[in-house]
KOLLOBA-922569 format. One line per 2 residues: number of its first residue (from 1); for each residue x, y, z of C-alpha. Coordinates in steps of 0.02 Angstrom, whole numbers, padded with zeros to 5 digits, always signed. Example, Ala and Ser with C-alpha at 12.3 -4.5 7.8 and 13.67 -1.06 7.14 Angstrom:
% KOLLOBA-922569
1 = +00615/-00225/+00390  +00684/-00053/+00357
***
This chain:
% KOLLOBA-922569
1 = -02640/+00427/+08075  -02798/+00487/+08055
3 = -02851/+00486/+08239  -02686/+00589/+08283
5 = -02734/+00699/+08159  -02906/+00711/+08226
7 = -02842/+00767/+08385  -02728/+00923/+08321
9 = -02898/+01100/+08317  -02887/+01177/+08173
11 = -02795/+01337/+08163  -02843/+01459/+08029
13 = -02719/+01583/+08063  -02570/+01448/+08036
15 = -02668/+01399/+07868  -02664/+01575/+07810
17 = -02501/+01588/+07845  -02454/+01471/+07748
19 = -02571/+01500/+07611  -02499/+01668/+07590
21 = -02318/+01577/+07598  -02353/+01490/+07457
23 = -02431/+01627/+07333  -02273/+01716/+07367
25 = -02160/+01587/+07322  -02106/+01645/+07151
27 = -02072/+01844/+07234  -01899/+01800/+07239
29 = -01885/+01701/+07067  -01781/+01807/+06939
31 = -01866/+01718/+06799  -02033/+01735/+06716
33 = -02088/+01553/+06677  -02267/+01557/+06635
35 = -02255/+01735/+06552  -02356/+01841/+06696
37 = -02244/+01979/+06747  -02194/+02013/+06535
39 = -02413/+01998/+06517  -02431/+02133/+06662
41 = -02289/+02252/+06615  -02373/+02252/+06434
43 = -02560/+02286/+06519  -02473/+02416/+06615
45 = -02409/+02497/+06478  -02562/+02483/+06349
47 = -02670/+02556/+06509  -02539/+02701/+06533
49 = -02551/+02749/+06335  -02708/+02749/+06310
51 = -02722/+02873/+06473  -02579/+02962/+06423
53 = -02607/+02962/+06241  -02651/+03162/+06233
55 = -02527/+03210/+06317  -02398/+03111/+06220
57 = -02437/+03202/+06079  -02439/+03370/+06155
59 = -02248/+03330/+06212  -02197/+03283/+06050
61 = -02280/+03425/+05974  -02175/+03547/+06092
63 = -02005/+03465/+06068  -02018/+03481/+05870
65 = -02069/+03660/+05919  -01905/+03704/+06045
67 = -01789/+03590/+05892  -01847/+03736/+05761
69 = -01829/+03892/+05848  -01653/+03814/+05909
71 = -01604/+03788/+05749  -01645/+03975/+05683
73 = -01548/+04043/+05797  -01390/+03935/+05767
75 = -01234/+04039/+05653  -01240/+04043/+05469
77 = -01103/+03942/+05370  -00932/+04069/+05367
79 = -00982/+04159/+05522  -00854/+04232/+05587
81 = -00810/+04156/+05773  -00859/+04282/+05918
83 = -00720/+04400/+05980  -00647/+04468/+06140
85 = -00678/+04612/+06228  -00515/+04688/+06151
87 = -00570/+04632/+05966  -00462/+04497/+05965
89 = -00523/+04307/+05935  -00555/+04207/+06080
91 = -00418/+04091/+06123  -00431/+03927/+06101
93 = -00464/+03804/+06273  -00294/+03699/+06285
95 = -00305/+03524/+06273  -00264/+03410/+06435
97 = -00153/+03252/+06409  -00133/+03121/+06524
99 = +00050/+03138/+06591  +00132/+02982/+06597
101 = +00274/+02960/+06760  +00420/+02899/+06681
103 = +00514/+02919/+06841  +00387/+02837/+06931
105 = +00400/+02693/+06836  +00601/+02685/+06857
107 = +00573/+02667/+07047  +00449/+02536/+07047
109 = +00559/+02397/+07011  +00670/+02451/+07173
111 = +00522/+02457/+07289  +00469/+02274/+07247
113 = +00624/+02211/+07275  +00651/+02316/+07441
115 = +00500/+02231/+07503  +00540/+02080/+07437
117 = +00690/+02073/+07543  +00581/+02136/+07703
119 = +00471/+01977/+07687  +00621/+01860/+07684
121 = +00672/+01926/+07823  +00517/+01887/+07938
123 = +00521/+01725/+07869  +00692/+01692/+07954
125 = +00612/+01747/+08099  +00549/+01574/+08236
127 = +00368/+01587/+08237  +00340/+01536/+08436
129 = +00142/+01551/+08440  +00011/+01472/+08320
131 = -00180/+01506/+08366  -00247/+01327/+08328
133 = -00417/+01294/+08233  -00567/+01260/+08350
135 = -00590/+01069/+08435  -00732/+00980/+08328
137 = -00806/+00837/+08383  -00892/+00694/+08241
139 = -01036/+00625/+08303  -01106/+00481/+08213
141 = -01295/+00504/+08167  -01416/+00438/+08057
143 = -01507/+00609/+08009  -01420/+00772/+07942
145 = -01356/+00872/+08059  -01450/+00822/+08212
147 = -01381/+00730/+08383  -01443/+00588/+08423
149 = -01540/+00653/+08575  -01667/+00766/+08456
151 = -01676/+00575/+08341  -01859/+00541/+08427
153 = -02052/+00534/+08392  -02060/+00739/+08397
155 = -01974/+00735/+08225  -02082/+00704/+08122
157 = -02266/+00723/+08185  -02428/+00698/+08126
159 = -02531/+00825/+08009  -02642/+00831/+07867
161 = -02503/+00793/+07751  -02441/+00616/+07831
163 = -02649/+00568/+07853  -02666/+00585/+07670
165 = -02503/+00470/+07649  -02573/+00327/+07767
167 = -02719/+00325/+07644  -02638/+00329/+07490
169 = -02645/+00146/+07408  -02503/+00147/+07317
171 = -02586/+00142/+07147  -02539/+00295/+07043
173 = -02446/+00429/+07096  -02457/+00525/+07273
175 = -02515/+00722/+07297  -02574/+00819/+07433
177 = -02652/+00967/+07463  -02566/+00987/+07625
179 = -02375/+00988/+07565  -02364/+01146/+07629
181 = -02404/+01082/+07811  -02235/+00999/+07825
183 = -02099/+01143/+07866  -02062/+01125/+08037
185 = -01892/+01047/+08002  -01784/+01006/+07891
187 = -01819/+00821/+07912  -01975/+00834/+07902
189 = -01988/+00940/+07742  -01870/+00804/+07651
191 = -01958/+00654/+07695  -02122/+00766/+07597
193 = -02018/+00785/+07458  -01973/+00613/+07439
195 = -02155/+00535/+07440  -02216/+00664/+07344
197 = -02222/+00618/+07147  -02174/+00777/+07096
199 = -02027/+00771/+06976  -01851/+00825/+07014
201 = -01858/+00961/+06869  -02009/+00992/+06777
203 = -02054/+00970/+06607  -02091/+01137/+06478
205 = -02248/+01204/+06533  -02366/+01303/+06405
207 = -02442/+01453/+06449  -02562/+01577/+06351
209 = -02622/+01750/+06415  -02790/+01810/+06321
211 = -02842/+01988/+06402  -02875/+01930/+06595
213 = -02879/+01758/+06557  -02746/+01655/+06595
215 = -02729/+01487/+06526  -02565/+01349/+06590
217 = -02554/+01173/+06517  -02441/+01087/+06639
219 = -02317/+00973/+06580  -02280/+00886/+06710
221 = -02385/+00857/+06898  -02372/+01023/+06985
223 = -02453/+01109/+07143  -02524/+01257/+07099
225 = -02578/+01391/+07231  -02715/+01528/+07175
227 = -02822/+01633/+07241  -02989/+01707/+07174
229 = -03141/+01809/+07218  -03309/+01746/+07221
231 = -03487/+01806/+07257  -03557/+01737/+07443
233 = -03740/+01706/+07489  -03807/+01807/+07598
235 = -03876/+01757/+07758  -04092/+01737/+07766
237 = -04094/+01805/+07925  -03992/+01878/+08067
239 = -04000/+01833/+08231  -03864/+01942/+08339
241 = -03844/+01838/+08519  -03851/+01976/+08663
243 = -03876/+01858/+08818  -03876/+01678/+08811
245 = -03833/+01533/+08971  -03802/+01334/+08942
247 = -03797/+01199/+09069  -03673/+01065/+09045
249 = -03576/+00921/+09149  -03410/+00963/+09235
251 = -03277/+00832/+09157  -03394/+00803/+09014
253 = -03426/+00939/+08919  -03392/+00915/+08721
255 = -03416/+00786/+08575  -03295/+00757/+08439
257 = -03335/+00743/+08266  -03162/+00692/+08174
259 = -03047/+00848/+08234  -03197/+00987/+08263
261 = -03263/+00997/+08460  -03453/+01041/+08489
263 = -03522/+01075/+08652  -03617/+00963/+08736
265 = -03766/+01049/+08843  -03865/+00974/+08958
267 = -04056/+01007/+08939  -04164/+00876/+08984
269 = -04122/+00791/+09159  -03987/+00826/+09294
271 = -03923/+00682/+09398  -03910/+00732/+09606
273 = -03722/+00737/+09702  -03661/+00779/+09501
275 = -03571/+00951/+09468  -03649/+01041/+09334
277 = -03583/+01199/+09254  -03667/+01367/+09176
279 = -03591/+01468/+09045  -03640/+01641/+09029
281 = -03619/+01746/+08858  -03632/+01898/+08831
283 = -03605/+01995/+08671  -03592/+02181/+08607
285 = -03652/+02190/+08427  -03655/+02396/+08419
287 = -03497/+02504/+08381  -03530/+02587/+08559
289 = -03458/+02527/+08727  -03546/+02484/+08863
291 = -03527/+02498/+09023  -03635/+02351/+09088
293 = -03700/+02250/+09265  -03721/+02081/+09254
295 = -03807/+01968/+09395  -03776/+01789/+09428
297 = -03846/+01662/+09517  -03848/+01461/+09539
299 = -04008/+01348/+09522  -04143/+01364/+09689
301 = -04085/+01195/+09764  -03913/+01201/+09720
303 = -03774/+01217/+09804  -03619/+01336/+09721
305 = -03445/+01241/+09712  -03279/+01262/+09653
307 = -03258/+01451/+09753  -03428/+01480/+09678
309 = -03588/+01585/+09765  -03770/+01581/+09749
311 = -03765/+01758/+09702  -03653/+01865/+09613
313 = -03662/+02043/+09536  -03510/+02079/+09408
315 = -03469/+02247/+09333  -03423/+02214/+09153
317 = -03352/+02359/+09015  -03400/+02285/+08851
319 = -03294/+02370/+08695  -03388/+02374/+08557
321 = -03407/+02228/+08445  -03345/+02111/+08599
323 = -03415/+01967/+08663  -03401/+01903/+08857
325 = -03419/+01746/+08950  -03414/+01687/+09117
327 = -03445/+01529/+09216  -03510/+01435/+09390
329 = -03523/+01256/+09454  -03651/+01199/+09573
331 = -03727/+01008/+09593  -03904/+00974/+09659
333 = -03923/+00881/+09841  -04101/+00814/+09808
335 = -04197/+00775/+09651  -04358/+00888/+09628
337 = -04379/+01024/+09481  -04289/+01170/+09527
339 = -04319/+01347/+09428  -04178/+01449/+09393
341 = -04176/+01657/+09374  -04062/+01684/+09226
343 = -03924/+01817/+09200  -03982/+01965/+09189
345 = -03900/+02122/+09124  -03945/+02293/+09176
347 = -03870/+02468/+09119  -03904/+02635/+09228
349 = -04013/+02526/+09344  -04126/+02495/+09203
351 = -04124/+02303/+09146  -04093/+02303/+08957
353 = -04075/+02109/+08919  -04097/+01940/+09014
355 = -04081/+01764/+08969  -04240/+01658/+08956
357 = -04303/+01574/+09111  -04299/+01381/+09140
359 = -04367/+01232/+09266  -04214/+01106/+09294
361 = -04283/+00941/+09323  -04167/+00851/+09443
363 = -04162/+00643/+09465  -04078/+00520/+09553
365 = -04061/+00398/+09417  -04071/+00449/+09253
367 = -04217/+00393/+09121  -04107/+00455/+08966
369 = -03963/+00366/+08954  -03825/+00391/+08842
371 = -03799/+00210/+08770  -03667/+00241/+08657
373 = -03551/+00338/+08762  -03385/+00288/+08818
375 = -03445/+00324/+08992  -03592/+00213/+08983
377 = -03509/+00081/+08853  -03331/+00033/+08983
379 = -03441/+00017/+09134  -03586/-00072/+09079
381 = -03575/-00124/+08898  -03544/-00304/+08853
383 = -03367/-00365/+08800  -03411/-00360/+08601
385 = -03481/-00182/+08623  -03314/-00147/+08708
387 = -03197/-00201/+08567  -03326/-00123/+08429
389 = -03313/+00057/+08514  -03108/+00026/+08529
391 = -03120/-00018/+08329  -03222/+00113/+08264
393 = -03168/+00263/+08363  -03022/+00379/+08423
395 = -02947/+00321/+08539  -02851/+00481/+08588
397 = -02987/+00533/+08662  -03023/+00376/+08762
399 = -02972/+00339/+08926  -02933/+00147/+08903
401 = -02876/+00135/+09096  -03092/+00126/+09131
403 = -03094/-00049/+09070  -02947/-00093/+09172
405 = -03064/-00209/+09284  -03105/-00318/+09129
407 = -02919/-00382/+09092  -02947/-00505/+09216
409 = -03024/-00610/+09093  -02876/-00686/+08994
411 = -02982/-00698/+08852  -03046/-00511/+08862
413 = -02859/-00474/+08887  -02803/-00552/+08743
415 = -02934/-00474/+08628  -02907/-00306/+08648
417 = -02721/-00317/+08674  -02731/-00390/+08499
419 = -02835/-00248/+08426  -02714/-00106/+08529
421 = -02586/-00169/+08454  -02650/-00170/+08264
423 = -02699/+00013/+08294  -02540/+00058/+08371
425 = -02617/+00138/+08524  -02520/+00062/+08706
427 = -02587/+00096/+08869  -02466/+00066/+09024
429 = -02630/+00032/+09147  -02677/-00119/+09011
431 = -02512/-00198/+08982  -02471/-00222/+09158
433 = -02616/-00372/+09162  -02477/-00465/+09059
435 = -02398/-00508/+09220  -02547/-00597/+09291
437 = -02579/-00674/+09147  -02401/-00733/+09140
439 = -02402/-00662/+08937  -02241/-00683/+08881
441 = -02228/-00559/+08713  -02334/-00420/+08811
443 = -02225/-00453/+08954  -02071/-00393/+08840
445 = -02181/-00253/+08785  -02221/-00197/+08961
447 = -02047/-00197/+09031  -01966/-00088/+08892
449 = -02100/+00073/+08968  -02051/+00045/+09152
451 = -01911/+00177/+09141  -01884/+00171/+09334
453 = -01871/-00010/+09319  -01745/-00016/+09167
455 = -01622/+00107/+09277  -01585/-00029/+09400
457 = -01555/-00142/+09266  -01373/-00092/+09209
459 = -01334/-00004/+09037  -01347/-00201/+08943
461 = -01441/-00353/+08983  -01532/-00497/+08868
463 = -01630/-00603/+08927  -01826/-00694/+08860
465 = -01890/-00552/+08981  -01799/-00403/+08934
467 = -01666/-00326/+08827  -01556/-00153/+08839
469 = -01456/-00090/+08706  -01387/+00063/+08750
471 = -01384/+00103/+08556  -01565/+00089/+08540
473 = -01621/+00166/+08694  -01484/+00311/+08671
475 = -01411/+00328/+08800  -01230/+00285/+08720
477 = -01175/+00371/+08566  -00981/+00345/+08501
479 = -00910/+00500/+08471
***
């Protein structure tokens, strides 16, 4: 699990998605568990009286104000009310009363029951067309919700979360980290919940708020997303990269440390007949864009391949803050040491920056070899350094059909079958040797991959060799 795993690049943006994901889980939340949103609506409110404080008082001083001069100019007691124009006393508004339909309410009973009869009527009447409900079909399955065709390996696959799982001893309870990692289906993000130890509702957590400081005492496990600001380092010394080149070999180019790639450049030796590769970078560091020509041009002694040429002048407009790259292939006919005019980068016809020169030293055999390389290792390793570089490293990235030539040995075959198979890795090319060696458990294996094979076999057969079930290999589902 931890070799798949391995193989997947990291991909910050996805991370920060989900990062941010998770602090927002509790936006929708109605409830106030831990006392945060009551702590900031009281900070809110402190901070806005002690701003407003001033001009609180003010208010209130200008209200009482308006409430006394109102009240000396209300009527004395006895006042007499205000007249008309005429010198009469105003009359008095009438008052309204809700009017209440008596005959209204003598007809209802007579509606109801003319309706009444209406809808006994057009029950009488032969209904001659029903729309019918939809055709549903049941499909048995052994997942929720999904057909048995989506029911493979692409389920469920392999990320952070699952490698910390394989590791887990089973000693104490099980957390991750990565929980959040597992929400591409619904599948998926049950199977998380269930090996997670988290409980199914969580104990009475206590919670204290002191000023800014923000204390929780869990009561039970919890995952607990936060995010903070902290002071960085800063750097000793800056070193902005305006023009650089690297050499390295065509179909071998990087190294893997666990799931990070590194480039792999070629400095000291080149091997003849052996395509080589040169990538050019260059970078804009300035907030102004420029308008830039670059010129190109392969190793003296070498000759340009893959639609390459031994010279080539690019125009290149550089935004600002941009970095650009290019690359050419070329292999060496002869040894000898070869010098090689870098990129160079020119602006106006003026040449502003250039990459430093170097003197390729071409051999036909090499003098530095890689010894631990797969390369070197399948080829010309002995049989024990074969099975210890199969143990101790990924083999996703190993192409396992190099040592093909060794299964002849029976006894080679049977070793690393035996170690394949405990790290759960199969390789068509290797199982196929079970046939010469007349194997018959690999044999089995072998058979159940050769798909073209299988279709001439009918839909069931079982035999020592082979079996079909067309349950298992779904291609029949009973609907």
């Amino acid at each position: 699990m931890k070799d798949l795993n391995d193989l997947i690049p990291p991909n910050i943006e996805h991370l920060n998605h989900l990062f941010k994901t998770a602090l927002k889980g509790r936006a929708l939340e109605t409830g106030d568990a831990f006392g945060l949103e009551k702590a900031k609506k009281e900070a809110d409110l402190a901070k806005r009286d002690a701003m407003n404080g001033k001009r609180t008082l003010g208010a209130l001083e200008r209200r009482r104000g308006a409430r006394s001069s109102a009240a000396r100019q209300e009527p004395p007691p006895g006042a007499r009310p205000p007249s008309a124009p005429n010198g009469r006393p105003a009359p008095k508004k009438p008052i309204e009363r809700p009017h209440k339909p008596a005959d209204d309410l003598k007809e209802l009973p007579e509606a109801e029951v003319f309706f009444d009869k209406d809808m006994k009527k057009r029950k009488s009447v032969r209904q001659l067309y029903r729309k019918l409900e939809k055709t549903k079909e049941w499909v048995e399955n052994n997942y929720y919700h999904l057909p048995i065709e989506k029911q493979n390996a692409g389920l469920v696959t392999a990320n952070p979360f699952w490698a910390d799982y394989a590791r887990h001893d089973g000693d104490g309870p099980f957390f991750s980290t990565h929980a959040a990692e597992c929400a591409r289906n619904f599948t998926e993000m049950m199977f998380a919940l269930a090996v997670l130890d988290l409980p199914f509702k969580a104990s009475e957590h206590k919670s204290e708020i002191e000023g800014r400081r923000f204390k929780l005492e869990p009561g039970s496990p919890m995952i607990v997303y936060h995010k903070e600001i902290k002071q960085a380092n800063v750097a000793d010394e800056k070193t902005p990269i305006l023009v650089s080149q690297n050499f390295f070999r065509h179909g071998d180019r990087y190294r893997h440390v666990n799931n990070e790639r590194f480039d792999k450049y070629v400095t000291d030796e080149f091997l003849v007949h052996t395509v080589y590769g040169c990538l050019v970078v260059i970078t804009n560091p300035t907030s102004s864009r420029q308008k830039l020509d670059v010129l190109l041009q392969v190793p003296r002694g070498a000759i340009p391949v893959l639609n390459g040429q031994y010279t080539r002048s690019l125009h290149v407009d550089l935004q600002s803050y941009r970095t650009w790259t290019a690359e050419f292939y070329f292999y060496f006919p002869a040894a000898g040491d070869n010098a090689h005019y870098p990129v160079h980068v020119a602006k106006n016809e003026k040449l502003i920056a250039f990459a430093s020169p170097v003197k390729l030293h071409v051999v036909e055999k090499p003098t530095k070899i890689d010894r631990t390389s797969w390369d070197f290792i399948s080829q010309n390793g002995t049989e024990d350094q074969v099975i210890s570089f199969v143990k101790e490293n990924n083999l996703g990235r190993v192409k396992l059909e190099r040592i093909a030539w060794r299964m002849r040995d029976k006894a080679f075959f049977t070793r690393v079958l035996q170690l394949l198979d405990r790290r759960h890795a199969y390789n068509h090319t290797l199982w196929s040797y079970s046939i010469r060696h007349n194997s018959l458990a690999t044999i089995r294996e072998y058979l159940q991959h050769c798909n073209s094979f299988l279709g001439r076999c009918g839909s069931y057969i079982d035999c020592k060799l082979l079996t079909i079930d067309p349950v298992i290999r779904k291609s029949y589902q009973h609907m």
